[in-house]
Each structure stands twice: as structure tokens, then as C-alpha cells.
Short mmCIF file of the C-alpha atoms (twelve columns), coordinates in Angstrom:
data_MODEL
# 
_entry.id   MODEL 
# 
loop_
_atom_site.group_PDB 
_atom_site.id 
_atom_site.type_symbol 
_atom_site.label_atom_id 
_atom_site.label_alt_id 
_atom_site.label_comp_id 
_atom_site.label_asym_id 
_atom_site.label_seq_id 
_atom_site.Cartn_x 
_atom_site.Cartn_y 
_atom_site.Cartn_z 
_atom_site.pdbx_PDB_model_num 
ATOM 1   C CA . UNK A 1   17.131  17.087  -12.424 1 
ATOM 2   C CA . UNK A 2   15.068  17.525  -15.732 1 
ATOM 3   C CA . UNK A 3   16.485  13.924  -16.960 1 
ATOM 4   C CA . UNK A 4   15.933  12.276  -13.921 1 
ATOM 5   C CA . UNK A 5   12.364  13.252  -13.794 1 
ATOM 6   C CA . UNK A 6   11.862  12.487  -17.417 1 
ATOM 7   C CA . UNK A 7   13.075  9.275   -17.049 1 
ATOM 8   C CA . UNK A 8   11.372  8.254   -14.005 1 
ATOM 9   C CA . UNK A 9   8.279   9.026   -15.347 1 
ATOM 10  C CA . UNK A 10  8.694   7.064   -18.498 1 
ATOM 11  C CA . UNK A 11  9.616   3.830   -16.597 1 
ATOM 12  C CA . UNK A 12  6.919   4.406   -14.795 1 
ATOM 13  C CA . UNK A 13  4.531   4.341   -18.054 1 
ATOM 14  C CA . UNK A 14  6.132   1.474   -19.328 1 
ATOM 15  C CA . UNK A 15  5.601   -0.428  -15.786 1 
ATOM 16  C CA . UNK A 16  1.774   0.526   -15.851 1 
ATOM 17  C CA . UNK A 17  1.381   -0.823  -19.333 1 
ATOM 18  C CA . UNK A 18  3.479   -3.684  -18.503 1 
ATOM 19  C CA . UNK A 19  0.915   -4.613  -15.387 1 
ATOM 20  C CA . UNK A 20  -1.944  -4.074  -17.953 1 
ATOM 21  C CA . UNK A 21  -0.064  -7.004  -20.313 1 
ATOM 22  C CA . UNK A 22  0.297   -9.190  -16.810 1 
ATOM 23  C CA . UNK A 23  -2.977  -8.644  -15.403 1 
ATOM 24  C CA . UNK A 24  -4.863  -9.540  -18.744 1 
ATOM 25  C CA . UNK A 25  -2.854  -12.954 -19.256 1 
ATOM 26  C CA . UNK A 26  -3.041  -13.915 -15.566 1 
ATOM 27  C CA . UNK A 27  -7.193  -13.386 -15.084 1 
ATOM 28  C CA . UNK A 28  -7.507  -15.951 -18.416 1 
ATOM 29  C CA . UNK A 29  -5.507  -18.134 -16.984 1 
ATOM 30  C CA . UNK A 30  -7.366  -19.007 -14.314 1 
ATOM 31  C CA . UNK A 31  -9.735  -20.839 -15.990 1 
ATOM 32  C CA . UNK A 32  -12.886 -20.402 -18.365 1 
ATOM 33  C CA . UNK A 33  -15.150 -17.528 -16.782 1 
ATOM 34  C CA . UNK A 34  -18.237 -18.613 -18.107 1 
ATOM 35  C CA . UNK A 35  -17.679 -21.985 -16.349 1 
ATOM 36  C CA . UNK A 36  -17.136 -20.152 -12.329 1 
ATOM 37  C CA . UNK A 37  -20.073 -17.844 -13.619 1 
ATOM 38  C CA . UNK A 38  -22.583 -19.924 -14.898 1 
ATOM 39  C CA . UNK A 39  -23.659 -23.672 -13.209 1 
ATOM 40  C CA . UNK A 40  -22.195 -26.471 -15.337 1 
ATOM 41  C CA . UNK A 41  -25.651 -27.512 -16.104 1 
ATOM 42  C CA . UNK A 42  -27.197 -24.584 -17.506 1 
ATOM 43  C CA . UNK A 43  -28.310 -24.958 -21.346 1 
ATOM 44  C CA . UNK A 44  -25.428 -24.464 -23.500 1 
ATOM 45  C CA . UNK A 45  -27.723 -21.511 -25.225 1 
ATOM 46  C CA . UNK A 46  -27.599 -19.924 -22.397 1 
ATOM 47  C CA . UNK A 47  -23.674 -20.327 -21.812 1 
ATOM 48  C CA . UNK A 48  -22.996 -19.057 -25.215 1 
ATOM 49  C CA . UNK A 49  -25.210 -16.298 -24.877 1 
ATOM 50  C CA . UNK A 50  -23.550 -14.982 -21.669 1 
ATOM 51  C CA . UNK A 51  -20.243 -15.709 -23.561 1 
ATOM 52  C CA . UNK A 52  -21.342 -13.279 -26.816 1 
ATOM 53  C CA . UNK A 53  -22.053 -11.016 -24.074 1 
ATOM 54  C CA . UNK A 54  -19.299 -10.629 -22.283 1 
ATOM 55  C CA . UNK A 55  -17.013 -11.071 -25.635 1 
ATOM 56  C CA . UNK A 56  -15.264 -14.179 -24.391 1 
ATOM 57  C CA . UNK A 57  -16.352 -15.984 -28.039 1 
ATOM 58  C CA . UNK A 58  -13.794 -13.216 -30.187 1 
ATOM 59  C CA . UNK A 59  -10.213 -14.077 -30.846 1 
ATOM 60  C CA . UNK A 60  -7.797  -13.189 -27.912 1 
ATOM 61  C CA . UNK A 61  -5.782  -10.681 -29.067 1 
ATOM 62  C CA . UNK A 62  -9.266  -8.755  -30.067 1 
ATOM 63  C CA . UNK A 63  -10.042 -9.187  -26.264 1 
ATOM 64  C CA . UNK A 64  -6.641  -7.765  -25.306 1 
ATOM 65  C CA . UNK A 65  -6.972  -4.962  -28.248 1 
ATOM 66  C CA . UNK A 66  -10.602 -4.007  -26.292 1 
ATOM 67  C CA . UNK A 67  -9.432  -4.621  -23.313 1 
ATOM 68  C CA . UNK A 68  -5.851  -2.390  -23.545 1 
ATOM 69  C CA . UNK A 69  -7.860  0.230   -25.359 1 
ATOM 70  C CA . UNK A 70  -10.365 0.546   -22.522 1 
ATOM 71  C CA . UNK A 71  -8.000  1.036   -20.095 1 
ATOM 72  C CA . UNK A 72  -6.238  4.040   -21.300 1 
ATOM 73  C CA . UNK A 73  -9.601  5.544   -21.636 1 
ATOM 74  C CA . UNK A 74  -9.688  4.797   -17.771 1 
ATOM 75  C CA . UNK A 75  -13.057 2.143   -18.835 1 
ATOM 76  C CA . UNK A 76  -12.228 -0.942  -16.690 1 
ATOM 77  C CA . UNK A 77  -15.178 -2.508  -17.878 1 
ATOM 78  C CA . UNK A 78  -18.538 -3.466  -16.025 1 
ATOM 79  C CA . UNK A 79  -19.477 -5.320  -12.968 1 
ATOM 80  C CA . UNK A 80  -20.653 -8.960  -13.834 1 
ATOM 81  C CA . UNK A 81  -22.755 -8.822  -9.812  1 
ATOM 82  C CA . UNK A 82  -23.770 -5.280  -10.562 1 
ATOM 83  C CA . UNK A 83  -25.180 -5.363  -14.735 1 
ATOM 84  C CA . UNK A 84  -24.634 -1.728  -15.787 1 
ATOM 85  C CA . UNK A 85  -22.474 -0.481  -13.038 1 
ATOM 86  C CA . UNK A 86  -18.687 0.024   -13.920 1 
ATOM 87  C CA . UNK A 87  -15.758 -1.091  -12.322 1 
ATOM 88  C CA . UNK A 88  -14.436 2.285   -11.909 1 
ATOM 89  C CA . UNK A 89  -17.595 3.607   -9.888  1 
ATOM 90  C CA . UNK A 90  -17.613 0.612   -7.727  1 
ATOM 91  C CA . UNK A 91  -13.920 1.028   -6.517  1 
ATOM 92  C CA . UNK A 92  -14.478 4.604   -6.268  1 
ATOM 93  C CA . UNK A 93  -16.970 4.239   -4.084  1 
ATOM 94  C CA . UNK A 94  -14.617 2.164   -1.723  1 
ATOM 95  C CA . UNK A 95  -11.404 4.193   -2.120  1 
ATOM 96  C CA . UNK A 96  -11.838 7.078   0.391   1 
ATOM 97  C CA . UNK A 97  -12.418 4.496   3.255   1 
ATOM 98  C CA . UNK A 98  -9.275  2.887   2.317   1 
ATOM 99  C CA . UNK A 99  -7.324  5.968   1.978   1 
ATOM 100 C CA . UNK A 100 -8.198  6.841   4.940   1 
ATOM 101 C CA . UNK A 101 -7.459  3.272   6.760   1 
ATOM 102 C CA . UNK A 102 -4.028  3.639   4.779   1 
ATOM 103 C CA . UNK A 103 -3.196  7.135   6.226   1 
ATOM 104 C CA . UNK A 104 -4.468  6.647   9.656   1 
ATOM 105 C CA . UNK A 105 -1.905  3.409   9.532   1 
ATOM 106 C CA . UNK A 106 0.889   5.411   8.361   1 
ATOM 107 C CA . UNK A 107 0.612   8.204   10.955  1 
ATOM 108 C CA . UNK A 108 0.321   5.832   13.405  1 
ATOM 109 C CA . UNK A 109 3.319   4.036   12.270  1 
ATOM 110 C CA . UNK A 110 5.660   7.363   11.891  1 
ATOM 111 C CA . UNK A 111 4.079   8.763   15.306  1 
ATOM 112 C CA . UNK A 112 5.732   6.027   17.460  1 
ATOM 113 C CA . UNK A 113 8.156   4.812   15.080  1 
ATOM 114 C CA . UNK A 114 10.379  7.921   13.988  1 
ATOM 115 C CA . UNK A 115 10.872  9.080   17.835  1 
ATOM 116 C CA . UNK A 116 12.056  5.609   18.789  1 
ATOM 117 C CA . UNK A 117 14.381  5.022   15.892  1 
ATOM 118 C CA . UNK A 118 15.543  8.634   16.485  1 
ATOM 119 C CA . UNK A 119 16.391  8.670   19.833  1 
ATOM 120 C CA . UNK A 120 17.489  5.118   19.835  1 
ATOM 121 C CA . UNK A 121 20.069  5.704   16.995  1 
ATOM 122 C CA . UNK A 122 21.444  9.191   18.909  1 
ATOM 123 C CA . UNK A 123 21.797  7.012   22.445  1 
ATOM 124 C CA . UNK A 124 22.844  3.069   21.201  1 
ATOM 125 C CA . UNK A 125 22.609  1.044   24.467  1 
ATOM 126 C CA . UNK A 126 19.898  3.291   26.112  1 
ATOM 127 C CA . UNK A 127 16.191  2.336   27.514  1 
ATOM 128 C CA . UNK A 128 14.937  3.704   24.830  1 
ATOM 129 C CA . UNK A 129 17.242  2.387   22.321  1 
ATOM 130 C CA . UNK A 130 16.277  -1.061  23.809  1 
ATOM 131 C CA . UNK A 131 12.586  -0.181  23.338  1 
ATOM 132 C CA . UNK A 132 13.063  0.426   19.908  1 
ATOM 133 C CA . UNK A 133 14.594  -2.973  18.612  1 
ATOM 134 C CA . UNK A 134 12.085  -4.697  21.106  1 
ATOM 135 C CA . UNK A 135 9.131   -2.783  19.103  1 
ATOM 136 C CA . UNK A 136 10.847  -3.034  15.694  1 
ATOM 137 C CA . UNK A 137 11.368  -6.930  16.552  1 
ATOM 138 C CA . UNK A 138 7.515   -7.183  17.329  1 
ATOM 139 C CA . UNK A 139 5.992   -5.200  14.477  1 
ATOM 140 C CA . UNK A 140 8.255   -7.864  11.685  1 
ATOM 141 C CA . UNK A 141 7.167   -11.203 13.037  1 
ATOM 142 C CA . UNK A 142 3.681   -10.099 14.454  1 
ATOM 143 C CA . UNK A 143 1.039   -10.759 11.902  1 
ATOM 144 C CA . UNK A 144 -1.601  -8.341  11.633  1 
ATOM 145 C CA . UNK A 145 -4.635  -10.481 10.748  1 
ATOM 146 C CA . UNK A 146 -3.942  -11.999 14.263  1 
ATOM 147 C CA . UNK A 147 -3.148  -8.554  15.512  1 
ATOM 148 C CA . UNK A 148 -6.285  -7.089  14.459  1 
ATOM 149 C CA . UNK A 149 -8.044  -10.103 16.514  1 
ATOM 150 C CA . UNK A 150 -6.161  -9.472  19.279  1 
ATOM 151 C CA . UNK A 151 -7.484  -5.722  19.748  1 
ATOM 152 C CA . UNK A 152 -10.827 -6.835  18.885  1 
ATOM 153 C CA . UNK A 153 -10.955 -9.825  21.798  1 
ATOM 154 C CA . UNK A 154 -9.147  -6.554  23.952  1 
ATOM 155 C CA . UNK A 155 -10.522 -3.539  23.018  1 
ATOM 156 C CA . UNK A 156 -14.131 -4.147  22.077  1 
ATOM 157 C CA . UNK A 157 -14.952 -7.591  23.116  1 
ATOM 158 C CA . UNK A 158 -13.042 -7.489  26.557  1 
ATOM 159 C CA . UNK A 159 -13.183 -3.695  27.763  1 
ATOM 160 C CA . UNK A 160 -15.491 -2.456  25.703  1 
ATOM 161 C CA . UNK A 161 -13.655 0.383   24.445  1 
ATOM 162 C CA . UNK A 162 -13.542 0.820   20.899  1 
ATOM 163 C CA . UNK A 163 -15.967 -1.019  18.022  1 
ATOM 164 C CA . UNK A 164 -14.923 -3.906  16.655  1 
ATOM 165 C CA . UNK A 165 -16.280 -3.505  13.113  1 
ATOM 166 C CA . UNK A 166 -17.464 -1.250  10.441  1 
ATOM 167 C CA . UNK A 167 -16.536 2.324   9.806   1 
ATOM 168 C CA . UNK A 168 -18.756 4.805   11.766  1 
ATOM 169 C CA . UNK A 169 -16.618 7.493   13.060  1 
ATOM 170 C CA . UNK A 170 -12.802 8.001   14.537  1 
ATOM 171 C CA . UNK A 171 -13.228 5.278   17.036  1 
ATOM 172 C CA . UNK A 172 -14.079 3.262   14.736  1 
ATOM 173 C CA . UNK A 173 -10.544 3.507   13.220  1 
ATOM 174 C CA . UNK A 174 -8.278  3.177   15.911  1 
ATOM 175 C CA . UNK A 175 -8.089  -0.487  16.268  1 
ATOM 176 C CA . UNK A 176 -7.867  -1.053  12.525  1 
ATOM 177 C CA . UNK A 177 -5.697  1.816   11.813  1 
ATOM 178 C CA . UNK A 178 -2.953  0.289   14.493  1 
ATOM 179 C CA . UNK A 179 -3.506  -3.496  13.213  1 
ATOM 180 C CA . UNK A 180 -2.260  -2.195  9.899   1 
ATOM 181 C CA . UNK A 181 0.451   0.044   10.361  1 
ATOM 182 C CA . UNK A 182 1.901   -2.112  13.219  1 
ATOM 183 C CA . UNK A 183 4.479   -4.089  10.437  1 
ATOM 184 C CA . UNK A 184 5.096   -0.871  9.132   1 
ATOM 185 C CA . UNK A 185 6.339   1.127   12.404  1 
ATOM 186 C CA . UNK A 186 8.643   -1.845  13.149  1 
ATOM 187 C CA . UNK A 187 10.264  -2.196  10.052  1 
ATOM 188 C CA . UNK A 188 10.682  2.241   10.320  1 
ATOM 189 C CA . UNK A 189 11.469  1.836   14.016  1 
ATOM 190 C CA . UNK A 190 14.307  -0.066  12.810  1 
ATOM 191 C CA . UNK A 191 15.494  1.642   9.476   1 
ATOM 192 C CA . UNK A 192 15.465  5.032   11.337  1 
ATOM 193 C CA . UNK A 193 17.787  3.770   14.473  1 
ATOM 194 C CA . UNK A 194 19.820  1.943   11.159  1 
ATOM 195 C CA . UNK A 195 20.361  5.770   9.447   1 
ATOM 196 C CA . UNK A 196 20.639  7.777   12.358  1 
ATOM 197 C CA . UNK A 197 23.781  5.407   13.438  1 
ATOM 198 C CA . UNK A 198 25.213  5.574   10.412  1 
ATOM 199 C CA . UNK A 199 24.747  9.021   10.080  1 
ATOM 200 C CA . UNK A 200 26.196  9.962   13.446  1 
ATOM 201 C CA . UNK A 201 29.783  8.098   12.517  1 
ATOM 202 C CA . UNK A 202 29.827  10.642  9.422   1 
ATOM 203 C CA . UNK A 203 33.033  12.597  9.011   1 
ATOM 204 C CA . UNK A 204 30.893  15.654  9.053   1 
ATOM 205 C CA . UNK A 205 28.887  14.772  12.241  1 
ATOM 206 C CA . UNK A 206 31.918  14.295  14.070  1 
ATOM 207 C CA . UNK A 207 34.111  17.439  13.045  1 
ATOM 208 C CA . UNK A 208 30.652  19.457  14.109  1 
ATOM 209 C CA . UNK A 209 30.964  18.145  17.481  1 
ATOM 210 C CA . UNK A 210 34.794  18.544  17.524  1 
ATOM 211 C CA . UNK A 211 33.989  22.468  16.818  1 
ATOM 212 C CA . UNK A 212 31.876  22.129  20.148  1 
ATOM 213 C CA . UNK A 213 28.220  22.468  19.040  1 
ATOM 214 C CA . UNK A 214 25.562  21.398  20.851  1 
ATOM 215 C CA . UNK A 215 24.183  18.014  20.352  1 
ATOM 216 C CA . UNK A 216 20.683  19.263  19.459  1 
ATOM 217 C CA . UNK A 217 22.036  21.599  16.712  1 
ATOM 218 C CA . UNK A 218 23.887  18.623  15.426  1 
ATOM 219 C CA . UNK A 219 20.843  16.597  15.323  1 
ATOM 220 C CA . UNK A 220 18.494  19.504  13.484  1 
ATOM 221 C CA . UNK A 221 21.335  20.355  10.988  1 
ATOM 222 C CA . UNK A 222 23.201  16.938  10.344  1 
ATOM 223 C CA . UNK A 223 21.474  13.964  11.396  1 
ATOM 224 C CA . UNK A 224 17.862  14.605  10.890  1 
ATOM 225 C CA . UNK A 225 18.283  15.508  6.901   1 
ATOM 226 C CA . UNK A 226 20.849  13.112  6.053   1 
ATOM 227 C CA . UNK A 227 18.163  10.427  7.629   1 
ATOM 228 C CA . UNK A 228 14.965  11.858  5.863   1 
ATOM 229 C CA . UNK A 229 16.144  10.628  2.297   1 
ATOM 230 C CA . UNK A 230 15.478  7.175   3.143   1 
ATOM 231 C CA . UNK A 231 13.239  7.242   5.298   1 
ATOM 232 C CA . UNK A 232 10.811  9.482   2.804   1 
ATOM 233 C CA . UNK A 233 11.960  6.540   0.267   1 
ATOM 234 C CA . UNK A 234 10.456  3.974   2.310   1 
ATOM 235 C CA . UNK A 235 7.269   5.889   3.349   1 
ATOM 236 C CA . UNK A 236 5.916   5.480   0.154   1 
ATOM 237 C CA . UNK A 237 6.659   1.763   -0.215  1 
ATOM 238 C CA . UNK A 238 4.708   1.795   3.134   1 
ATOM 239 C CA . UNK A 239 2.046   3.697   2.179   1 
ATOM 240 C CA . UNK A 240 1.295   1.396   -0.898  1 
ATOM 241 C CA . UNK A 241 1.872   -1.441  0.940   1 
ATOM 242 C CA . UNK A 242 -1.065  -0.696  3.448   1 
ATOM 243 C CA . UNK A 243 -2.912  0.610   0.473   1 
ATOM 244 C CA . UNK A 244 -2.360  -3.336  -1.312  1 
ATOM 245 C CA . UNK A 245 -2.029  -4.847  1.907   1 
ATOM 246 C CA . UNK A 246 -4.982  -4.135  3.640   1 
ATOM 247 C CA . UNK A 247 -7.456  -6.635  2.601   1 
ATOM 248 C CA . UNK A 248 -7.103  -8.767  5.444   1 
ATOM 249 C CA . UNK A 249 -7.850  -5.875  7.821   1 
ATOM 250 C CA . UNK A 250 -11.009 -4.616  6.085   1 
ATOM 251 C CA . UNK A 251 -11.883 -8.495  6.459   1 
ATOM 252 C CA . UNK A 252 -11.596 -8.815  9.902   1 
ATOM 253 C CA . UNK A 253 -12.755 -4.932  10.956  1 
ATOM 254 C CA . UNK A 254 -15.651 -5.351  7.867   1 
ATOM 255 C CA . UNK A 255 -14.686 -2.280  7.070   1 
ATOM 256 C CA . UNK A 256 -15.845 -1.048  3.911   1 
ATOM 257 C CA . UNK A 257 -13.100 -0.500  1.726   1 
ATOM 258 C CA . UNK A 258 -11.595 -1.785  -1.494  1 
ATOM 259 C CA . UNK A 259 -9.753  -5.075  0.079   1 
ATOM 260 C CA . UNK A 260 -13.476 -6.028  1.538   1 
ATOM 261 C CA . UNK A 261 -14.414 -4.996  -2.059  1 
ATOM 262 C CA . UNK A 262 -11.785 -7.496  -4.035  1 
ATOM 263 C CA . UNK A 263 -12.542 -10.585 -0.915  1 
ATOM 264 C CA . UNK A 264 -16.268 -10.252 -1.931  1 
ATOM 265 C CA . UNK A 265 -15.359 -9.814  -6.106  1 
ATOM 266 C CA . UNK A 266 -12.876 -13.008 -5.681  1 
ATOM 267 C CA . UNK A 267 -15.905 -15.267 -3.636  1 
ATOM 268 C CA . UNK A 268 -18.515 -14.116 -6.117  1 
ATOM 269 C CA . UNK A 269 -16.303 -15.011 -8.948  1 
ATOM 270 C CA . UNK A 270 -16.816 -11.433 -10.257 1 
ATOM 271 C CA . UNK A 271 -13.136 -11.595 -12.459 1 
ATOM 272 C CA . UNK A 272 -13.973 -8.114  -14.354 1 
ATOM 273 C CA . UNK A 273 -13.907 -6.705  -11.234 1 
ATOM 274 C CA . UNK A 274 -11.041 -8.280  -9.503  1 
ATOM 275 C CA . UNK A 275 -9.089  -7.037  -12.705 1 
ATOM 276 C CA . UNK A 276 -10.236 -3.813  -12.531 1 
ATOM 277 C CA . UNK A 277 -9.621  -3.812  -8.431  1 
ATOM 278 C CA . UNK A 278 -5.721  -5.439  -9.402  1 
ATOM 279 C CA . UNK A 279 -5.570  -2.443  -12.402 1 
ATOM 280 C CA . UNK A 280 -6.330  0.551   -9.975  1 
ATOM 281 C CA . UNK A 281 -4.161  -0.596  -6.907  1 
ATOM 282 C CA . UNK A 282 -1.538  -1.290  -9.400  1 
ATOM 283 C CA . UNK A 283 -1.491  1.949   -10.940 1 
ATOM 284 C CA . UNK A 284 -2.200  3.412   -7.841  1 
ATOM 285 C CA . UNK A 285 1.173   2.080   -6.582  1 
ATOM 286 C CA . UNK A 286 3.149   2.782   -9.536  1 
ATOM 287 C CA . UNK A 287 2.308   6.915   -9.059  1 
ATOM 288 C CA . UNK A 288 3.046   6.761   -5.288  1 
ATOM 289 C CA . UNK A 289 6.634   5.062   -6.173  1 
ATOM 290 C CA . UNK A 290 6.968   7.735   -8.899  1 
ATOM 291 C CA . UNK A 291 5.932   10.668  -6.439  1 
ATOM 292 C CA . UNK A 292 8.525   9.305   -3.872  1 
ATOM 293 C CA . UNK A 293 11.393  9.242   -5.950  1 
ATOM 294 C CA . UNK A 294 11.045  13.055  -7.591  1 
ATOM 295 C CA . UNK A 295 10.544  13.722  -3.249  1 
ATOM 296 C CA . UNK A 296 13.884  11.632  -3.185  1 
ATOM 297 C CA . UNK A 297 15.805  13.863  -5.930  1 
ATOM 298 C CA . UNK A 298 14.469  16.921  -4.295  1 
ATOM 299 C CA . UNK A 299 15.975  16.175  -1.121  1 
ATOM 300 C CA . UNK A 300 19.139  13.766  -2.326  1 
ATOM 301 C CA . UNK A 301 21.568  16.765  -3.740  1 
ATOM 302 C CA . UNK A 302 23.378  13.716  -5.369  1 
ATOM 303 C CA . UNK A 303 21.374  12.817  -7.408  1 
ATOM 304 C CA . UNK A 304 20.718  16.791  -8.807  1 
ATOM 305 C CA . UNK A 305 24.333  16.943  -9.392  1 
ATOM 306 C CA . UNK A 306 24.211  13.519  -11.269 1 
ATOM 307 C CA . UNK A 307 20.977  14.305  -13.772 1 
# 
């Protein structure tokens, strides 16, 4: 288990410095930031100035050298909008609203999702079984942008219900909360009905219910961990996804989180802060897929036995 974990974690470094290499190249080569900053006819003093400044006149590998060395210190650099504030403050700032956007998506998602896959795997054929491929169906080829309009024309516009934008309390995060996690629960709906049938034609499943014990006992001790290993795998691709994924959502609900945060950086052509905003949900992601796979060689005996 030692090994495994070892060498988890050091693919895991090399990824993260490998997305600081990428992100770097890919900013630059978008064009000349002085030219998207600063009007085309502003005196060239001026332009050069703001390029001194900003240490866009040194050589590029002293950029990257400043750049790479910054970021292991955790210094993502400064605001261009915001002279004086740094990156790292600003998405700070905006991370607990999208944490909690993120979470609120995934419970939703598991809530309704891992009852329907579960009891739709156990009884193939049944109502419920049926109501789990319909919702599993709906939540891959529904898009949630048009979702979260939906609920809004529904919910707030139509009944009244719920708010349709900002972030001012628990109603306020219902409709967003279900607009995001709505891909998510279908694609778990339908990897949990996906284990729990091929758990149940196991050898092991079916020489249990040869010896006569009851189905629920089966279920607890057979079924239910054999199907946690991948579904624990895929809740933290989920969770990153709707951690990434959520900038259309805090667009549409204005909710104040760091995917309204890089929409804003990206229209006011603020590129140290879109790389610093790319940087943090990167290596967010990166720790969360680490996390999930020492969770998956806890509970994966096969993979102890292997390291």
C-alpha cells in the first residue's frame, strides 16, 4: 500500500508541474497582452512602460523562470483590474461560494442518483429500474446552461418560488445546486444500476443466496461494497468536474463564485488572472484525483495485495 501511495503522489507532482509548463505556453500564445490591455493607439511610451512593468520586455525563459518560481511559493502573481491585489486573494475570496455550489450539486446528485441506480440494478425490468435509465438518459443529453434557465423561467420567474440569482441564503442554492449536478446524477444513476448488475451475477452473490440468506443481507454484505469502489472513483471526477464546470452556472444564477470570477477575468482581458484562476482549479483537481485514488486502495483489497 506504501508504494502505491508513493507513487500516486509523485505522478501527481509531476502532473501539477506539467499544467504549470502548459498553462504558461498556452496564455502567450494567445496573443501580445499589452496589445488586449492597452488601446492600439496609446503612445508607444506608454505601451513600453506597462510592458517593463509587467516584465513582458525580459527574455522568455526569464518569464517562465519567475513565473515557475512564483508558483511553488503559491505567488500567482497580481491582478492587472485590481493593481496591488493578488491573484491568490481574489480567488480565495470566490472559492467558498463555489465549494459550496460544488457540494450542494454533488449531494444532490448522489441523493437521487445512488437509490435509483441501486434499486434499479437489484430489480432489472422494474418501475423503478425504468425510472432510472429514463433519469440517467435525461441528465447526459440535457444541458445545464439551458437547465438552469429552465428552473429560473419555473421556479422564480413563473411560481415565484425560489430566487433566480445571487447567493443570499439556502434558497438561493437550490435551483443552481440542481442545474449543476443534474449531468452528474445521470451519468451515477447509470454507473450504479451498471455495478450493481454486474455485481449481482458474481459467483459469490449467487452461492450467498444459494445458502438461503436474505436478500437485504446480500445487498449490505455483497453488493453494496463491491459497488462503492467505483462509484467513490467517479465521485471525485464529479466533484472536480462541477468544481471546473461550473462557470456557466455562476453565469446564469450570477452567483458569485470563481467561474463568474474567470467569465469577468476573460472579458476584461485580465490574463494574470485567468492563469492564476486555470493554476488553482488545476491543482485543485489534481489533489481531489489523488485523494480519490488512496480512498480507492483503501477500499479495493486488490490493489493492497498488489503494492
Amino acid at each position: 500500500m506504501l508504494r502505491y501511495v508513493v507513487r500516486r503522489t509523485l505522478e501527481s507532482v509531476l502532473l501539477m508541474l506539467g499544467v504549470l509548463v502548459l498553462v504558461f505556453f498556452m496564455v502567450r500564445l494567445t496573443g501580445d497582452p499589452v496589445s488586449l490591455i492597452i488601446p492600439m493607439d496609446a503612445p508607444t511610451a506608454q505601451r513600453e512602460a506597462f510592458r517593463e512593468v509587467m516584465g513582458l520586455n525580459r527574455p522568455l525563459l526569464v518569464q517562465f523562470g519567475t513565473y515557475m518560481s512564483g508558483a511553488v511559493r503559491g505567488d500567482l502573481g497580481d491582478s492587472l483590474r485590481r493593481r496591488g491585489v493578488a491573484n491568490l486573494d481574489i480567488i480565495l475570496e470566490r472559492l467558498p461560494a463555489t465549494v459550496q455550489l460544488a457540494l450542494a450539486a454533488l449531494a444532490f446528485a448522489m441523493v437521487v442518483a445512488l437509490p435509483l441506480g441501486l434499486f434499479g440494478g437489484m430489480r432489472p425490468g422494474s418501475l423503478v429500474d425504468r425510472v432510472a435509465r429514463g433519469v440517467g438518459l435525461a441528465g447526459q443529453t440535457i444541458p445545464n446552461f439551458w437547465l438552469g434557465m429552465l428552473l429560473i423561467v419555473l421556479f422564480a420567474v413563473t411560481l415565484g418560488w425560489l430566487p433566480s440569482f445571487g447567493r443570499d441564503g439556502i434558497t438561493s442554492l437550490v435551483l443552481p445546486a440542481v442545474a449543476l449536478g443534474f449531468a452528474g446524477m445521470g451519468q451515477l444513476v447509470r454507473l450504479t444500476r451498471s455495478a450493481v448488475l454486474d455485481v449481482r451475477r458474481a459467483d459469490y452473490v449467487r452461492t450467498a443466496q444459494a445458502k438461503g440468506m436474505r436478500r437485504w443481507r446480500v445487498s449490505l454484505r455483497h453488493v453494496l461494497p463491491n459497488v462503492a469502489i467505483p462509484v467513490v472513483s467517479v465521485l471525485g471526477i464529479q466533484f472536480t468536474y462541477l468544481l471546473g464546470g461550473s462557470v456557466y452556472i455562476e453565469v446564469v444564477f450570477a452567483w458569485p463564485g470563481i467561474g463568474s470570477l474567470l467569465e469577468s477575468a476573460i472579458r476584461d482581458a485580465d490574463f494574470p488572472l485567468v492563469q492564476a484562476i486555470t493554476i488553482f482549479i488545476s491543482l485543485f483537481a489534481i489533489s481531489i484525483h489523488l485523494l480519490t485514488d488512496l480512498l480507492y486502495g483503501l477500499l479495493d483489497p486488490r490493489l493492497r495485495r498488489a503494492s
